[in-house]
FIFI-158425 format. One record per residue (C-alpha): residue number from 1; x, y, z. Coordinates in Angstrom, 3 decimals. Each point is the difference from the previous one (the first is absolute). Example, Ala and Ser with C-alpha at 12.3 -4.5 7.8 and 13.67 -1.06 7.14 Angstrom:
<pts>
seq,X,Y,Z
1,12.300,-4.500,7.800
2,1.370,3.440,-0.660
</pts>
This chain:
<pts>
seq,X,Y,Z
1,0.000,0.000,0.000
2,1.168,3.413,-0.989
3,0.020,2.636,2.865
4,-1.605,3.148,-0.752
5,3.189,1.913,-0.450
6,0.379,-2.928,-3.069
7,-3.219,0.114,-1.629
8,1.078,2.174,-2.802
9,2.594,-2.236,-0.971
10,-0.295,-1.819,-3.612
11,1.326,-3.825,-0.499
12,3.256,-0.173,-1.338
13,0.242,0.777,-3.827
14,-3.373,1.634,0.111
15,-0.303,3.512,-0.231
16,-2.175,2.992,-0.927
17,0.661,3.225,-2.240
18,-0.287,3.247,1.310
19,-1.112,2.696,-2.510
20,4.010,0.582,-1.287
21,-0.118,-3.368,-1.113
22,-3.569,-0.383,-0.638
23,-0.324,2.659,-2.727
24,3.186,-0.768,-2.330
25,-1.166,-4.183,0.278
26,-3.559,1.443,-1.231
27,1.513,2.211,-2.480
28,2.061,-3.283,-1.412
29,-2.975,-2.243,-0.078
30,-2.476,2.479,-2.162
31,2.836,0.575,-2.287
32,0.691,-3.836,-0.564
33,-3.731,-0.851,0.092
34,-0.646,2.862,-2.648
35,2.922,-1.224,-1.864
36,-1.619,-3.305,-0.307
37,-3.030,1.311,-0.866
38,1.519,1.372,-3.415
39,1.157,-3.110,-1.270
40,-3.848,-1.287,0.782
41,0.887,-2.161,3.176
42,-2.966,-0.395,2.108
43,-0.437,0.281,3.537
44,-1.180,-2.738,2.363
45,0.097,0.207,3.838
46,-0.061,-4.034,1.133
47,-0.819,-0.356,3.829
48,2.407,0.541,3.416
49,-0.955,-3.432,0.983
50,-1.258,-3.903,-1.996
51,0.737,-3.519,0.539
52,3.170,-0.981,-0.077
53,-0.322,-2.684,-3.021
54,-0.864,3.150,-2.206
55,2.774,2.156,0.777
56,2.848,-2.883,0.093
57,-0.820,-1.853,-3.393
58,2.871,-0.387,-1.688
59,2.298,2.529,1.879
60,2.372,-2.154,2.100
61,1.090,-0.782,3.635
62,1.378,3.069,-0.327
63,-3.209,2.467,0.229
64,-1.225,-3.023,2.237
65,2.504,1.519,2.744
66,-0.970,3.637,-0.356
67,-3.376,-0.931,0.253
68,-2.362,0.961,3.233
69,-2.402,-2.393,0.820
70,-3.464,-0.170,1.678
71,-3.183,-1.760,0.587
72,-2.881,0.943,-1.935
73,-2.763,0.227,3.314
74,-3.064,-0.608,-2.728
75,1.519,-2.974,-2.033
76,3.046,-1.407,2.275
77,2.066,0.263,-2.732
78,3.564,1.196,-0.695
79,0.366,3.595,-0.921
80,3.134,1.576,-0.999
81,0.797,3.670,0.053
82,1.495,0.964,-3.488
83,3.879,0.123,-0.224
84,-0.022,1.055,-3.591
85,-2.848,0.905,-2.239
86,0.755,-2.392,-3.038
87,-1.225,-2.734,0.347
88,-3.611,2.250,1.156
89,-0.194,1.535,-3.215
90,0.533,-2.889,-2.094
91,-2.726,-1.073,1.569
92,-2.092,2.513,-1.157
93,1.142,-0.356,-3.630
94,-0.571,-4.195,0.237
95,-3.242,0.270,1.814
96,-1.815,3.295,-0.023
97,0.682,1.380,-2.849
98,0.160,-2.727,-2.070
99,1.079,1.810,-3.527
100,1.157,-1.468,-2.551
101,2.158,3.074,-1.509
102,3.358,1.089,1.341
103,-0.998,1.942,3.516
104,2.141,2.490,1.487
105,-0.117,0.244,4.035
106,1.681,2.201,2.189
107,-0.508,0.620,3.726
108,1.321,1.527,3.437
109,-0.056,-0.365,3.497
110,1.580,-1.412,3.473
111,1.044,-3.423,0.549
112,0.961,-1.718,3.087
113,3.306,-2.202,0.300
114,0.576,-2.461,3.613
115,3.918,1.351,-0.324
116,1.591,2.827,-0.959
117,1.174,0.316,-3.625
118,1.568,2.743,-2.282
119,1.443,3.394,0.519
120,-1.009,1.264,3.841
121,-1.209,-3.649,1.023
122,-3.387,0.913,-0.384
123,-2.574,-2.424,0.091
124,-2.508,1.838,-1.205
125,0.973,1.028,-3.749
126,-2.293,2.004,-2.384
127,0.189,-2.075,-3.135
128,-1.473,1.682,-3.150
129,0.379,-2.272,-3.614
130,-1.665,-0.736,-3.167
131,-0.802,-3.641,-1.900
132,-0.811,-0.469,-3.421
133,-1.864,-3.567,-0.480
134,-0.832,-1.785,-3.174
135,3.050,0.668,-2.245
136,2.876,-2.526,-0.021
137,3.079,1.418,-2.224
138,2.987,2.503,0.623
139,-2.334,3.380,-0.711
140,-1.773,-0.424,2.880
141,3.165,-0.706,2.194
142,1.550,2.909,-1.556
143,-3.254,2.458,0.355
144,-0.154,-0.756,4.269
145,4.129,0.231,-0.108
146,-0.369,3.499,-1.931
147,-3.059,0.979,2.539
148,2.214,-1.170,3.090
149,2.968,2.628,-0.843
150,-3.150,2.337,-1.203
151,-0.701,-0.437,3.952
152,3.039,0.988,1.126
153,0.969,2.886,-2.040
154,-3.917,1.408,1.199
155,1.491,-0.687,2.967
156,3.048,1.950,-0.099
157,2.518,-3.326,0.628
158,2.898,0.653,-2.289
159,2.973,-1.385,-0.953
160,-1.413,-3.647,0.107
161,1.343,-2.870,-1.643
162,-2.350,-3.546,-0.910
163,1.265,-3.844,0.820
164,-1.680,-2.593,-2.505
165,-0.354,-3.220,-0.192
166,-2.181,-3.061,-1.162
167,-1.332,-2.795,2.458
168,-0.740,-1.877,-3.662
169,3.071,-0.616,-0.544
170,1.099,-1.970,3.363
171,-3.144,-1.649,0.528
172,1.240,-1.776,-3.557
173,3.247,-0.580,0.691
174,-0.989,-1.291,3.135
175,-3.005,-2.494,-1.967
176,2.611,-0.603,-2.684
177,2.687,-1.502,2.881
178,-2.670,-2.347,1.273
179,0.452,1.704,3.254
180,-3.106,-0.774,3.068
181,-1.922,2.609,1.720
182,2.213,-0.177,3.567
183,3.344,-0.070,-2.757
184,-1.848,3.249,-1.864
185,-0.270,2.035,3.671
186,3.672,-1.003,0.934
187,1.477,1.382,-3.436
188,-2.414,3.247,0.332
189,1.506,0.514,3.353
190,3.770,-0.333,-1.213
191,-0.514,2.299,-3.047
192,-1.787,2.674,1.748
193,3.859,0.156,2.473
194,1.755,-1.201,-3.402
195,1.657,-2.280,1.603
196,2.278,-1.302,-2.617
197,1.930,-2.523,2.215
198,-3.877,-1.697,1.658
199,-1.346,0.192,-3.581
200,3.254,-2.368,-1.512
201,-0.933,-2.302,3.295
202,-3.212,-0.004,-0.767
203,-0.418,-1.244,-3.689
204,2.946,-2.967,0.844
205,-1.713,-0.653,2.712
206,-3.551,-1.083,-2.296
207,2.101,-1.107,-2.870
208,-1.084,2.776,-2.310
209,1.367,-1.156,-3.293
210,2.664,2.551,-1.337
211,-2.010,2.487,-2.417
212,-2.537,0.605,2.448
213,2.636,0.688,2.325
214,1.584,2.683,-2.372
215,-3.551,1.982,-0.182
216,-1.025,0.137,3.627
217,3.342,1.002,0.724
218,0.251,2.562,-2.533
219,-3.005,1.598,1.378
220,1.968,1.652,3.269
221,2.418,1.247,-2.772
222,-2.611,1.780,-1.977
223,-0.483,3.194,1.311
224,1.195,3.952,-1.307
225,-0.995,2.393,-2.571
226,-2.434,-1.084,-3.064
227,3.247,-2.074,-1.680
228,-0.920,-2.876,2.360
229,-2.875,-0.483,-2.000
230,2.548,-1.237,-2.597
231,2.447,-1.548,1.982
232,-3.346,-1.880,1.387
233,-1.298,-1.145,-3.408
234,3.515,-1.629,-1.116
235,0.304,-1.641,3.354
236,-3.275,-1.422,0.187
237,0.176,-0.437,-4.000
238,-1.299,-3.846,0.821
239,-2.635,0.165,2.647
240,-3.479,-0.873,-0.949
241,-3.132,1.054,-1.399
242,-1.476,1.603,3.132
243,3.062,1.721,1.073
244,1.313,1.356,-3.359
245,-3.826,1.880,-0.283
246,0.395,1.266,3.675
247,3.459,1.526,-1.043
248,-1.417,1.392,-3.242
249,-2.735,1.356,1.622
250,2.381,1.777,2.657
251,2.279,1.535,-3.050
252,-3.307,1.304,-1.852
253,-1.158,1.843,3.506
254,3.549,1.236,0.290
255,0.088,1.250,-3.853
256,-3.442,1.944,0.528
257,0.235,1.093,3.580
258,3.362,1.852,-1.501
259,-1.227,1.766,-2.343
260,-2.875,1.337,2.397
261,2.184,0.514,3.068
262,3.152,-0.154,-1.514
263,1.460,3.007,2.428
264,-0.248,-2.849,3.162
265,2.837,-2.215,0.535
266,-0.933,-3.768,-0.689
267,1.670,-2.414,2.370
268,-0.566,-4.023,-1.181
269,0.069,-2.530,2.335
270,-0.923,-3.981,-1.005
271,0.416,-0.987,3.151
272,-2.157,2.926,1.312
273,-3.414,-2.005,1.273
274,-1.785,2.989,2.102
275,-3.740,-1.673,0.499
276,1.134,-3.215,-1.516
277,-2.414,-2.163,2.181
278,-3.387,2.040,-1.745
279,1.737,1.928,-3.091
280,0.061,-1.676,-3.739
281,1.830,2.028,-2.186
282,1.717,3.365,0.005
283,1.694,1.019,4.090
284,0.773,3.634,0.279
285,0.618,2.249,2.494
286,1.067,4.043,0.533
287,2.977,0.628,1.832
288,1.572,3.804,1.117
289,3.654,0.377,1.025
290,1.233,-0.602,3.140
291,-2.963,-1.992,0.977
292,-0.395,-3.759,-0.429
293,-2.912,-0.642,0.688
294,-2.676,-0.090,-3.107
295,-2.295,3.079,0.142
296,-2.695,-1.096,-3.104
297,-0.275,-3.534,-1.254
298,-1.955,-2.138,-2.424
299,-0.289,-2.697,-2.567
300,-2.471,-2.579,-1.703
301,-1.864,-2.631,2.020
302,-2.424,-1.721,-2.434
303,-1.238,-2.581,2.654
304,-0.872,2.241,3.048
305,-3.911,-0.320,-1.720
306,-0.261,-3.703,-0.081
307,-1.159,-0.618,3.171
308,-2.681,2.532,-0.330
309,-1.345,-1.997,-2.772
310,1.296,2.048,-2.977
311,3.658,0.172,-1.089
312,0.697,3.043,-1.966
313,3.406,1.565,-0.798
314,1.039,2.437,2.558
315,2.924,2.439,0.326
316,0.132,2.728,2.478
317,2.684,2.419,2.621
318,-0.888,1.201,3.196
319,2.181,2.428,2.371
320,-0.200,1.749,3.412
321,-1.274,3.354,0.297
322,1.894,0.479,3.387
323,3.334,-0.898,-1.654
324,-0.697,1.573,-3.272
325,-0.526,3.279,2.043
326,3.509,-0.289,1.983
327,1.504,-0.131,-3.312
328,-1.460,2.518,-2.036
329,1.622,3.204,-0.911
330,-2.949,2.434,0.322
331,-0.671,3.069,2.087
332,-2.800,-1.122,1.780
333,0.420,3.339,2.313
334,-4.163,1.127,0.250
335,-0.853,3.931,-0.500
336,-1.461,0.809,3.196
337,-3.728,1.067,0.216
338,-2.264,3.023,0.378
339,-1.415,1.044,2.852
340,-3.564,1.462,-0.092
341,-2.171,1.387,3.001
342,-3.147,-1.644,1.501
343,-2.570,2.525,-1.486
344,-3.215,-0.649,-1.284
345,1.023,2.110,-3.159
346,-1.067,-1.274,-3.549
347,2.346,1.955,-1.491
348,2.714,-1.559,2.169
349,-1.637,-3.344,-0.453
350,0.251,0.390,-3.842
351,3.488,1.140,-0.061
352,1.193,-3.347,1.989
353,-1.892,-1.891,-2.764
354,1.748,1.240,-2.205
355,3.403,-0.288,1.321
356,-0.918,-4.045,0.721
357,-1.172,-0.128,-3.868
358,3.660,0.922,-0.995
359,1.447,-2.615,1.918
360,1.014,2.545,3.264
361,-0.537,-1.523,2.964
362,-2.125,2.440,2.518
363,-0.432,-0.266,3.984
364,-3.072,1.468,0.829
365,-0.091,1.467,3.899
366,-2.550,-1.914,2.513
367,-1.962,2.116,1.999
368,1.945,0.095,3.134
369,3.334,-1.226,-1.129
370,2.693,1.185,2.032
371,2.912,-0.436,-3.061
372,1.077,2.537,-2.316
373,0.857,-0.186,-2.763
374,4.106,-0.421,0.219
375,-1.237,-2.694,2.535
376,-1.532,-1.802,-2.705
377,2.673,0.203,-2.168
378,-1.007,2.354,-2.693
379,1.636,2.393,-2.082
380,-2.879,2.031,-1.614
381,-3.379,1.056,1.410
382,-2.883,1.529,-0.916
383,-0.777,3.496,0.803
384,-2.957,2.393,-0.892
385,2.159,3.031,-1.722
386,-2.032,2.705,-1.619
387,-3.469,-1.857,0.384
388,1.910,-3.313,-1.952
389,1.093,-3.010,1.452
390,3.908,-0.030,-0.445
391,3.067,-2.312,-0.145
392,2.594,0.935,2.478
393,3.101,-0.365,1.789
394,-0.895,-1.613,3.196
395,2.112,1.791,3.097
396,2.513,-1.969,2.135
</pts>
């Protein structure tokens, strides 16, 4: 029990924003949401709260950890508090909205992790994103990679650089080496550290045969500028079907994402699996320098709709407001407000109306208030000057 001296205390990584932080986070989210708007994204606002099946299908153990859970007191079943929003709105494409055209989804709001995560350890991050369902080919992985930096630069992040890879191409290599599910989780593991020396263990260990060993091993060697791409397709020159495609398809994105965003550095990674255990296709995430942990992120996950009874294609980024706001470069200094009196005046009453049409925020005086208008924190109030209700100087 918290003593009374306590009770104002928050739980650790929770915390509120006071007006300083409030108003530049608002000021983000209307520009992104607007943003989003203009390329014809729709927005959807799925609930706090739903059973748990729902909000975990086809995510991973990994959201299954940052996951609240509680007891629904009508049903007695298991209710989850959302972690990420994802997985929510593709519901809504699969089961709501049920279209058979390409549908463009975009959405805000809080979501609530059990531990602390990302820049400041907070646990409650304001994620904001956008999906497009129904379209399986490199223009709509490039179109929600373009909208992602879009997002930032709104946002005034600059000097941002993008990491790409393709889960395609290790889930084949992995199929093509004959290698089980608990064999698949161990080699994920080692190639997220790139752990050369494990990996060599590894594949003598389960008697890869030799070519197979040359690919997966290649794959912790394939990562710098856009001339991996080549490097990658004479290395993996004789890998199959399935993988070749994933490649190609990773080289196309890479061609046309250039030529849109060709003034962002492009950092390839094969052995890059960000969201490996849900994601299909495309990986990629925005990084800015001297921080190293991802700040936007995104990629294709085809089967996240299954479960809800229709698969569609699916593609999408999300971000945090909270950490997109830390890292933006704008003046989000506010112009402080006017002060007018408490008078029952129309013409007063008119002139605030006015000043609140063009955007100018206006403190109007309660009867009885004891602050001034300093106290308030305003610059300019409004005085009756030659019968006319006037802008001026307030007097410290």
């Amino acid at each position: 029990m918290l003593s009374k001296k306590d009770r104002w205390l928050l739980p650790e990584g929770v915390g509120e924003l006071l007006p300083e932080q409030a108003e530049p986070l608002e000021q983000l989210r209307r520009g992104a949401l607007n943003l989003f708007h203009s390329w014809g994204y729709e927005m959807v606002m799925p609930p706090m709260v739903e059973y748990l099946e729902s909000l975990l299908v086809g995510t991973g153990r990994d959201l299954d950890l940052q996951t609240f859970k509680l007891i629904d007191q009508q049903t007695g079943r298991l209710m989850g508090i959302r972690a990420d929003m994802t997985p929510q709105v593709a519901r809504i494409d699969a089961h709501q909205l049920n279209r058979d055209t390409p549908t463009r989804l975009c959405y805000s709001g809080p979501v609530l992790h059990t531990l602390p995560s990302g820049f400041g350890r907070s646990r409650v991050p304001q994620q904001i994103g956008a999906e497009l369902y129904g379209h399986d080919g490199a223009a709509s992985d490039v179109e929600i990679f373009r909208l992602m930096v879009e997002t930032l630069n709104v946002c005034g992040v600059e000097n941002i650089h993008i990491d790409l890879g393709h889960v395609g191409i290790y889930r084949g290599l992995v199929q093509e080496a004959g290698l089980d599910s608990e064999q698949e989780e161990t080699l994920f593991d080692v190639l997220q550290r790139k752990a050369r020396p494990e990996l060599d263990a590894y594949l003598a260990e389960w008697q890869v045969c030799e070519r197979h060993q040359r690919h997966l091993k290649a794959l912790i060697e394939l990562n710098g500028d856009v001339s991996v791409l080549d490097e990658a397709k004479r290395r993996l020159a004789d890998v199959g079907p399935e993988t070749q495609l994933a490649l190609e398809n990773l080289c196309e994105i890479a061609e046309l994402a250039g030529q849109y965003v060709g003034n962002v550095p492009f950092y390839f990674d094969l052995a890059e699996l960000r969201g490996y255990r849900y994601q299909t296709g495309l990986v990629f995430a925005a990084f800015v320098p001297g921080h190293g942990q991802e700040i936007a992120r995104g990629g294709r996950y085809d089967n996240i709709g299954k479960a809800f009874g229709r698969a569609r294609p699916a593609t999408g980024f999300s971000a945090d407001l909270k950490m997109l706001a830390r890292f933006s470069e704008y003046d989000f200094e506010l112009e402080p407000p006017v002060y007018a009196p408490s008078l029952a005046d129309l013409d007063l009453s008119q002139s605030v109306d006015e000043l609140r049409n063009q955007g100018i925020r206006v403190i109007q005086a309660l009867s009885g208030d004891i602050g001034e208008a300093s106290a308030m924190g305003c610059s300019q109030e409004l005085k009756k000057i030659d019968g006319q209700w006037q802008l001026v100087a307030v007097e410290i």
